[in-house]
C-alpha positions in Angstrom: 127.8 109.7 102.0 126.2 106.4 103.7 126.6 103.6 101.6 126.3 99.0 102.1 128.9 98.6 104.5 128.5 102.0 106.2 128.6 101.4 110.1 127.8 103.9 113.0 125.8 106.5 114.7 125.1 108.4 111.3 123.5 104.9 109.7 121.6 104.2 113.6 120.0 107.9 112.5 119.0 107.4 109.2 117.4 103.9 109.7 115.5 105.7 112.9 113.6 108.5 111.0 113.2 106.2 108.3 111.7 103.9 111.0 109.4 107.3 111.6 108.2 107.2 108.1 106.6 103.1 108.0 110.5 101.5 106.8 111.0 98.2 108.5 114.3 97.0 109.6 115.6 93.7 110.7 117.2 94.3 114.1 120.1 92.6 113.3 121.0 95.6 111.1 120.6 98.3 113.1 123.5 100.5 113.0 124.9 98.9 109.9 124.3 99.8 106.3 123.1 96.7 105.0 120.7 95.0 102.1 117.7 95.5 104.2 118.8 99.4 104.6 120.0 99.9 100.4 116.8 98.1 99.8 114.6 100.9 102.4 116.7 103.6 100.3 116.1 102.5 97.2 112.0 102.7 97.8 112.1 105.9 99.5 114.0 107.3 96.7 112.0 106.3 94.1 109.0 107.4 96.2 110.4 111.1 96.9 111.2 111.0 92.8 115.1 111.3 93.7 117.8 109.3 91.7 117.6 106.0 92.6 120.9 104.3 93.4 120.3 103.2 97.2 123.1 105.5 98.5 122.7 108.0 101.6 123.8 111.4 99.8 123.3 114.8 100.7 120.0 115.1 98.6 118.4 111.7 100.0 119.7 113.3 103.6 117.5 116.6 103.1 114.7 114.5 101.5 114.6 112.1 104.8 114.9 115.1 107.0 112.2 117.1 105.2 109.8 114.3 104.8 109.7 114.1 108.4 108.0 117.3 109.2 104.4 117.5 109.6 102.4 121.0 109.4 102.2 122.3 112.7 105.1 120.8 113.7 106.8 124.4 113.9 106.4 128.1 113.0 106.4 128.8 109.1 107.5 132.0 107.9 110.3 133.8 105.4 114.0 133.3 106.5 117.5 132.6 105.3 118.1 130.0 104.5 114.7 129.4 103.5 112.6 126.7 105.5 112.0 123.3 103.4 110.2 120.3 104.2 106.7 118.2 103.8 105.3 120.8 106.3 105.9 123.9 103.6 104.6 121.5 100.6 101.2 120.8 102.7 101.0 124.7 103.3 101.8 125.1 99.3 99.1 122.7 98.4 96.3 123.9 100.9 96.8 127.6 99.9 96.7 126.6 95.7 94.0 124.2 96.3 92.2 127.5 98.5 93.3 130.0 95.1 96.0 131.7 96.8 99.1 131.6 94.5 102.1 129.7 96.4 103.5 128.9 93.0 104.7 125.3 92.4 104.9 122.8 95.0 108.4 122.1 95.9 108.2 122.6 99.9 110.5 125.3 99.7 108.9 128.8 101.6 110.0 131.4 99.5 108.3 134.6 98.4 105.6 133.3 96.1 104.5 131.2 100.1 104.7 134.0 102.0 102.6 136.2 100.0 99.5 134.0 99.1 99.6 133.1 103.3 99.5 137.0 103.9 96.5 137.2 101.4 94.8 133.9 102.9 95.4 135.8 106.3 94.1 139.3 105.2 90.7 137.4 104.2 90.5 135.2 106.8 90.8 138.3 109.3 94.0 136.9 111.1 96.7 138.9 111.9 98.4 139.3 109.0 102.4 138.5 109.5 102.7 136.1 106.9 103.6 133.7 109.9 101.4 129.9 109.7 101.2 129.1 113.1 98.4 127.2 115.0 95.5 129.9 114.7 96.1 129.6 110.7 96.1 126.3 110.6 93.0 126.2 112.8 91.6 127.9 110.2 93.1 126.3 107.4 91.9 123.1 108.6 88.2 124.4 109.1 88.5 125.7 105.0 90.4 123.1 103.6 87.9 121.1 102.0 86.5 124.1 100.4 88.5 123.2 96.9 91.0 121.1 95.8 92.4 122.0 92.7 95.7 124.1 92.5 95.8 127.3 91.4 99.7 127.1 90.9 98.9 124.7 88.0 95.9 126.3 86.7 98.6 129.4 85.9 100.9 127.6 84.6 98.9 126.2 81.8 97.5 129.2 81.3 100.8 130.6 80.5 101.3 127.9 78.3 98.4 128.4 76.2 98.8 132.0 75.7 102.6 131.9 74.9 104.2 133.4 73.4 104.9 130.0 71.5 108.3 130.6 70.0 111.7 129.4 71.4 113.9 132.5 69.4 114.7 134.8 71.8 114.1 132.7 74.8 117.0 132.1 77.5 118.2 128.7 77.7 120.6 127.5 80.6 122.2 123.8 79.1 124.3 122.0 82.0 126.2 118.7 81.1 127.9 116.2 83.8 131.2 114.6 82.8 131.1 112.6 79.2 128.3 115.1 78.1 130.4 118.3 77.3 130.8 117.8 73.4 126.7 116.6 73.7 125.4 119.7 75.4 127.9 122.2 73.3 126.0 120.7 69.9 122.7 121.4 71.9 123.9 125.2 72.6 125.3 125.7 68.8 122.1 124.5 67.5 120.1 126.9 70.1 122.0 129.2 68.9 121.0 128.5 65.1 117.3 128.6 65.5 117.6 132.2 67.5 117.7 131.2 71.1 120.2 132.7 73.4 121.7 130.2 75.5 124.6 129.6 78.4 126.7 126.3 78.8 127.9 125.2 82.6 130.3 122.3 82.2 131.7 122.5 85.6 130.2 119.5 87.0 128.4 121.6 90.0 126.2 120.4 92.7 122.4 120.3 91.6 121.8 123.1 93.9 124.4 125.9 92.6 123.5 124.9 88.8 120.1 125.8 90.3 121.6 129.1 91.3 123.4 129.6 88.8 120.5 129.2 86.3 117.8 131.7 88.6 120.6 134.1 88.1 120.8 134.1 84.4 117.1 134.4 84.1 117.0 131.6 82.3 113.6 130.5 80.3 114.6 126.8 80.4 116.8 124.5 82.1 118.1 121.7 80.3 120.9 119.4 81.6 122.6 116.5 80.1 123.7 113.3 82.4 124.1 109.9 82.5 120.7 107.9 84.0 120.2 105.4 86.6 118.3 102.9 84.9 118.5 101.9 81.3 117.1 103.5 78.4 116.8 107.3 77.6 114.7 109.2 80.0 113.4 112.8 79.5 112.3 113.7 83.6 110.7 117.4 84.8 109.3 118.5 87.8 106.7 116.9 90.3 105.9 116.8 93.5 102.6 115.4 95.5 99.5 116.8 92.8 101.6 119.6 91.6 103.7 119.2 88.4 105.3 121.9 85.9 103.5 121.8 82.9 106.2 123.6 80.7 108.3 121.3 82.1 106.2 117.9 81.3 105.7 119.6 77.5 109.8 120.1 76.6 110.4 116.6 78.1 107.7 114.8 76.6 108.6 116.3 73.1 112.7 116.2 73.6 111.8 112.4 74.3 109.7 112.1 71.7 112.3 113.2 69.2 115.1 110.9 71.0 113.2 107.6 70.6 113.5 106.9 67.1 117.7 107.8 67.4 118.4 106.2 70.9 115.8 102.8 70.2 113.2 102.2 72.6 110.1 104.2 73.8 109.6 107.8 74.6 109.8 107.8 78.0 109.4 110.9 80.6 109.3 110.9 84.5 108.2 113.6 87.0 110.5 113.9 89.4 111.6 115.9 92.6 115.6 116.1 91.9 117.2 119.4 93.5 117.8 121.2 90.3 114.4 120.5 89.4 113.0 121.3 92.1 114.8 124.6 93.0 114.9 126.3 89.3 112.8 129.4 88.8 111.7 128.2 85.1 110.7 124.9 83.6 113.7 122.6 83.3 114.8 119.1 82.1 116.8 116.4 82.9 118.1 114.3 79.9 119.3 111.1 80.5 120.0 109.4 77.3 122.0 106.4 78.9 122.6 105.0 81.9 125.3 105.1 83.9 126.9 101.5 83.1 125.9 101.5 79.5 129.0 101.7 77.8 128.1 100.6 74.5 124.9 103.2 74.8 128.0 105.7 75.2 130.0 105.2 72.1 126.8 105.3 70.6 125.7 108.6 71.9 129.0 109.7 71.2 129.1 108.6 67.5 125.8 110.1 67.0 126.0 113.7 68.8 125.2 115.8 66.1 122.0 114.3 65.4 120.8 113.6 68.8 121.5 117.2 69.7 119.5 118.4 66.5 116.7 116.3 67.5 117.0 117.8 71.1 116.6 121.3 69.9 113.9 120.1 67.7 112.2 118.7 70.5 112.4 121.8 72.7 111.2 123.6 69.8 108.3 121.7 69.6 107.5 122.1 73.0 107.6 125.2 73.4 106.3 126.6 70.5 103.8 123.5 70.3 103.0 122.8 74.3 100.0 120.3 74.8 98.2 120.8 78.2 96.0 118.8 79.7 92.8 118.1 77.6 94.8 119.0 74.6 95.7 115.8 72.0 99.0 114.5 72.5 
């Protein structure tokens, strides 16, 4: 973790490919964690949708690293662990915006990837290895302004408009970061109430395993509970570049919906590009009904759990059984 008053070799590397990316830095600085360096966090965090405290975690790490590859800057192909980066997102986006299914956006090369850049291969008459190296991209780059929607989103809304529109009997994975617990277990009794089965993790895990953890259980939404980084209740899903999860946007905009009138202020919902967003299988949500340093917001929360968890459920109800889609009234 790099944080204001980190010093070193570490801090030298993260201000350098930062450096790579457009971020000035006074010289002065170089090497030493300072309010120039929190300050170049802070904007590339908000601008990779991360949380935005202006710390150097392990997220922010991978998102720096990642954001620094360009397509064609290496081979692209199926492994363990899988490849990430801005390189695998472009590929994504080019083969959606082509109508080869990549799936969602997230710069992660995984199955759905390989298969739509075999198919884009097969039609294109290149060898077929499900390999992007510089002959595909050659062609790639001679087709590319051939479309640019994304088929990846196109299905998704699809799926949302055919259904089936009912949240009994649908999987629900509920996570819930420390102070949350008694908050996420009303959520999961009330799932339980309205015919949904549903799975509680209280264990505080890193984004990524509750990620895991949720793909494993099959899970039909993912909904955690944790405190925010700005004030206000905030409702976030998944987006990344022109690519966003539209069951994702509809539980989040209804669960925020349904929060407002309890928690004061306006709905408000956020696409973002956090790891457990980003590397669930299913739509998921991040709840964040207070922020961090809100104390009072707390008690609050606290003395009101039983209906801010009803309205939850309601909310996720209403968006899945109710989804609006682009073009739909809101």
């Amino acid at each position: 973790m790099l944080r204001p008053g980190s010093r070193g070799e570490a801090v030298r590397d993260l201000q350098l490919r930062l450096g790579v990316l457009g971020h000035e830095f006074p010289r002065v600085e170089f090497g030493e964690y300072g309010a120039a360096t929190e300050q170049v966090v802070r904007t590339f965090q908000e601008a990779r949708g991360l949380r935005v405290d202006g710390l150097c975690g392990p997220q922010t790490w991978a998102a720096v690293v990642e954001s620094g590859y360009r397509l064609g800057d290496r081979l692209l192909y199926r492994r363990r662990p899988m490849l990430r980066g801005d390189d695998v997102a472009e590929l994504q986006r080019r083969l959606n915006g082509l109508g080869f299914d990549a799936g969602r956006e997230d710069g992660i090369l995984g199955d759905d990837t390989t298969s739509a850049l075999s198919e884009f291969q097969r039609n294109m008459n290149l060898v077929t290895d499900g390999i992007c190296g510089p002959a595909t991209i050659a062609v790639l780059d001679r087709v590319g302004t051939l479309a640019e929607g994304s088929v990846a989103s196109v299905r998704e809304r699809e799926a949302l408009r055919r259904g089936p529109h009912r949240l009994s009997g649908r999987r629900v994975f509920v996570a819930a970061s420390p102070g949350f617990e008694a908050l996420a277990g009303s959520v999961v009794h009330e799932l339980l109430e309205v015919g949904a089965a549903a799975a509680l993790d209280a264990s505080d895990a890193s984004e990524s395993v509750l990620a895991a953890e949720a793909n494993r259980y099959v899970a039909d939404l993912f909904l955690a509970f944790r405190p925010g980084d700005a004030p206000g209740c905030r409702c976030s899903y998944f987006e990344s570049g022109r690519f966003r999860s539209e069951a994702g946007h509809a539980v989040a905009q209804a669960v925020s919906a349904e929060l407002a009138p309890l928690l004061g202020g306006d709905a408000c919902i956020a696409g973002r590009a956090y790891a457990v967003l980003r590397e669930t299988r299913m739509a998921a949500v991040i709840c964040e009904p207070v922020a961090q340093v809100d104390v009072d917001g707390m008690r609050a929360l606290v003395s009101r759990g039983a209906d801010v968890a009803r309205a939850v459920v309601r909310g996720v109800r209403r968006g899945v059984e109710q989804p609006s889609t682009p073009g739909d009234p809101t």
